[in-house]
MARLUM-758594 format. One line per 10 residues: number of its first residue (from 1); their letters; for each residue z, y, x of N, C-alpha, C. Coordinates in nm, 4 decimals. Atoms other than C-alpha are relative to their C-alpha. Layout:
N
NUM) A) Z:Y:X:Z:Y:X:Z:Y:X  ...
***
This chain:
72
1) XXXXXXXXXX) -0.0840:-0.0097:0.1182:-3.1114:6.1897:8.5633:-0.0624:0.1015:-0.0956  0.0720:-0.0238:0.1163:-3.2340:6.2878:8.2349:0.0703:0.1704:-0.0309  -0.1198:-0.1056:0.0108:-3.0820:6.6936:8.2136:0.0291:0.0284:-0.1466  -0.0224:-0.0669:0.0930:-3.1010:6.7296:7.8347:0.1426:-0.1487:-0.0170  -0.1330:0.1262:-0.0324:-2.8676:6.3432:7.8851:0.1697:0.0899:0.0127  -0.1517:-0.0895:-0.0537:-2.6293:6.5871:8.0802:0.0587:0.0772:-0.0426  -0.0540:-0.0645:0.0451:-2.6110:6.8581:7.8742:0.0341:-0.0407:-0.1674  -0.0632:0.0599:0.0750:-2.5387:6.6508:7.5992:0.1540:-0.0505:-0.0397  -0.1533:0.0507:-0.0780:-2.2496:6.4808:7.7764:0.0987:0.1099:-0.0029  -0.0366:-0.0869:-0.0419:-2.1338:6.7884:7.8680:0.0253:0.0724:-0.1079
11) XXXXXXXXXX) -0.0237:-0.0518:0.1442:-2.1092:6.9393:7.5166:0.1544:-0.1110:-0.0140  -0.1756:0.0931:0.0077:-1.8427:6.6563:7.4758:0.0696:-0.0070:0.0717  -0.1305:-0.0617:-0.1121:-1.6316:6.7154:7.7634:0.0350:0.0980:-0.0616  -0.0125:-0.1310:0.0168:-1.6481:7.0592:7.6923:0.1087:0.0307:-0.1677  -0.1028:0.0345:0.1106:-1.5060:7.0606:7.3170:0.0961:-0.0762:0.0010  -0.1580:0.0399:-0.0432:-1.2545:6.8153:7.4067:0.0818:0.0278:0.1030  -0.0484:-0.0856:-0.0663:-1.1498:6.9875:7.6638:0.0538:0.1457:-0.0704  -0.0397:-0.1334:0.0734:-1.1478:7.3315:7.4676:0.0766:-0.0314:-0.1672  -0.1220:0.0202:0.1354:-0.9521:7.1443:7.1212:0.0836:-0.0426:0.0273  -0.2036:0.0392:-0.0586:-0.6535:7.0394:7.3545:-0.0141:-0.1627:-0.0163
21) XXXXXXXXXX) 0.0173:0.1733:0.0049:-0.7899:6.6413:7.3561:-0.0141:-0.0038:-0.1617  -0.0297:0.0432:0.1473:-0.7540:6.6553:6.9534:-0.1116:-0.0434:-0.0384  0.0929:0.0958:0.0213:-0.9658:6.4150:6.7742:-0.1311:0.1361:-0.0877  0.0656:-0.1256:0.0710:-1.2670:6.6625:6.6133:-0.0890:-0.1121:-0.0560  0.1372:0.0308:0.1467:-1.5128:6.5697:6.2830:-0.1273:-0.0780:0.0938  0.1356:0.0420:-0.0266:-1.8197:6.3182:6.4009:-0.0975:0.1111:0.0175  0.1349:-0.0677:0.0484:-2.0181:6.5625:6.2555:-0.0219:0.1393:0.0897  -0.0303:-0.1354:-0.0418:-1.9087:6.8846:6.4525:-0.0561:-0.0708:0.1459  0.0419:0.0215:-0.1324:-1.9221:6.6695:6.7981:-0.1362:-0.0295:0.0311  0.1304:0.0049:0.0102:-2.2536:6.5528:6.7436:-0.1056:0.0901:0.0501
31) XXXXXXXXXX) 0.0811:-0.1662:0.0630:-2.3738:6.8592:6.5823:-0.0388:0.0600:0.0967  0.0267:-0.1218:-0.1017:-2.2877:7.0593:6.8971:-0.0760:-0.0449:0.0763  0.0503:0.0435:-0.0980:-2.3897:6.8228:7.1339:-0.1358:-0.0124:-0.0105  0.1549:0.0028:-0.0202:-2.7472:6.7721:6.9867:-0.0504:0.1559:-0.0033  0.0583:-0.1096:0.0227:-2.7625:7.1383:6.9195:-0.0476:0.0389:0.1532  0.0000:-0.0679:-0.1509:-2.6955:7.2356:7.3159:-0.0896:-0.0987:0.0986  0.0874:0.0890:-0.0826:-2.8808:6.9264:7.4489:-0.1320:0.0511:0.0731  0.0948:-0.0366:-0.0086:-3.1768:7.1259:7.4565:0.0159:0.1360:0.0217  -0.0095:-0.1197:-0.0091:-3.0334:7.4634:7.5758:-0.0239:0.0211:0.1924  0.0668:-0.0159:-0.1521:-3.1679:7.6189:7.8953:0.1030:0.0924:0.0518
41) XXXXXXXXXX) -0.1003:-0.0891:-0.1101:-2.8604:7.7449:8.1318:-0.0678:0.1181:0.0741  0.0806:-0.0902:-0.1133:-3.1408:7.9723:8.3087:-0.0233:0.1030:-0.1009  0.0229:-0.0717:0.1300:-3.2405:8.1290:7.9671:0.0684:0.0968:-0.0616  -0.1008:-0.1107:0.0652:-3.0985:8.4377:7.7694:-0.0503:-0.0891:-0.1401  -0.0625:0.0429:0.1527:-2.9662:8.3630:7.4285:-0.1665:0.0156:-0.0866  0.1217:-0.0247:0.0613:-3.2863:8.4928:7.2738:-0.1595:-0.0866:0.0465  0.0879:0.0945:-0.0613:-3.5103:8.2918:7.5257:0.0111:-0.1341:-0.0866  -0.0503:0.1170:0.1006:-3.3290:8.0042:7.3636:-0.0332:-0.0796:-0.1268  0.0684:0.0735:0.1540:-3.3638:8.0286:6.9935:-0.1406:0.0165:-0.0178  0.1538:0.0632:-0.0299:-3.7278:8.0462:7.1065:-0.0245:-0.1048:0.0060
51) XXXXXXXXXX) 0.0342:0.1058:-0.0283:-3.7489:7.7656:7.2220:0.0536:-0.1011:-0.1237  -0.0496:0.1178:0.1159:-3.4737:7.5852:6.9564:-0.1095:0.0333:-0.1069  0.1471:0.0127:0.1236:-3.7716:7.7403:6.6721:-0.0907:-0.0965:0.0264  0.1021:0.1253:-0.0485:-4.0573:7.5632:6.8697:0.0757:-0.1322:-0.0454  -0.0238:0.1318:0.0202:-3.8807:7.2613:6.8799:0.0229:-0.0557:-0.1581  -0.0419:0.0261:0.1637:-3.7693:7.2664:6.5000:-0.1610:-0.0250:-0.0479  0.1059:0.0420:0.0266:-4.1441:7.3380:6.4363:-0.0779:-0.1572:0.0193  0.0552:0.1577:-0.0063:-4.2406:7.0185:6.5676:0.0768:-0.0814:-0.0561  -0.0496:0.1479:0.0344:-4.0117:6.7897:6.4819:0.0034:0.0141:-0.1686  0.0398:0.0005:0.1405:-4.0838:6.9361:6.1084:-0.1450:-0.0305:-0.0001
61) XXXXXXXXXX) 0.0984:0.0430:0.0227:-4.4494:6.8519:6.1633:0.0120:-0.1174:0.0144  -0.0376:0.1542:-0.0366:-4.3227:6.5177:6.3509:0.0679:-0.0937:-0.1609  -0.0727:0.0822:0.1075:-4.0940:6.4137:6.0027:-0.1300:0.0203:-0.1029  0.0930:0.0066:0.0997:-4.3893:6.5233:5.7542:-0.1126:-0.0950:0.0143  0.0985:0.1592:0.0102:-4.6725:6.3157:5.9016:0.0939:-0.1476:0.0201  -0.0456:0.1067:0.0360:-4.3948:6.0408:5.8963:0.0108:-0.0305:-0.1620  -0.0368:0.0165:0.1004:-4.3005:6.0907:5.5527:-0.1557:0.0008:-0.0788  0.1260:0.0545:0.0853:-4.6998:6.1315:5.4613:-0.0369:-0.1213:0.0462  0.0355:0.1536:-0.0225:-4.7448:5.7527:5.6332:0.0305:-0.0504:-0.0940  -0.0757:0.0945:0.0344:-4.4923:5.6261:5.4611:-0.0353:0.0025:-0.1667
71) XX) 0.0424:-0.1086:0.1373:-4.6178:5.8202:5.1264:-0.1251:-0.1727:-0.0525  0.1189:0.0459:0.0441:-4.9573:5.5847:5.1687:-0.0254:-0.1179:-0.0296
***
């Protein structure tokens, strides 16, 4: 099983569980869930937004050579 899958999932339990079942914004459940998908339970907070930078870095190099393909 895929663990960033789980902690995805698990972002949505978790908020509907903690807003009392109430229906919450697309954008908020999402939001959290892709934010934490990629958070390391073993990690300190600061370990973390290490890693969430790295990953931002790439996937901003990943969207620019898309957007220079698409450019040509």
């Amino acid at each position: 099983v895929n663990v960033t899958t789980l902690m995805h999932e698990a972002s949505h339990a978790l908020l509907c569980t903690n807003s009392g079942g109430a229906q919450n914004p697309p954008w908020l459940d999402e939001g959290l869930a892709c934010y934490f998908e990629c958070w390391d339970m073993r990690a300190s907070k600061a370990q973390n937004a290490r890693i969430r930078d790295a990953l931002s870095q790439r996937m901003d190099m990943l969207w620019n050579a898309i957007l220079s393909n698409d450019r040509a």
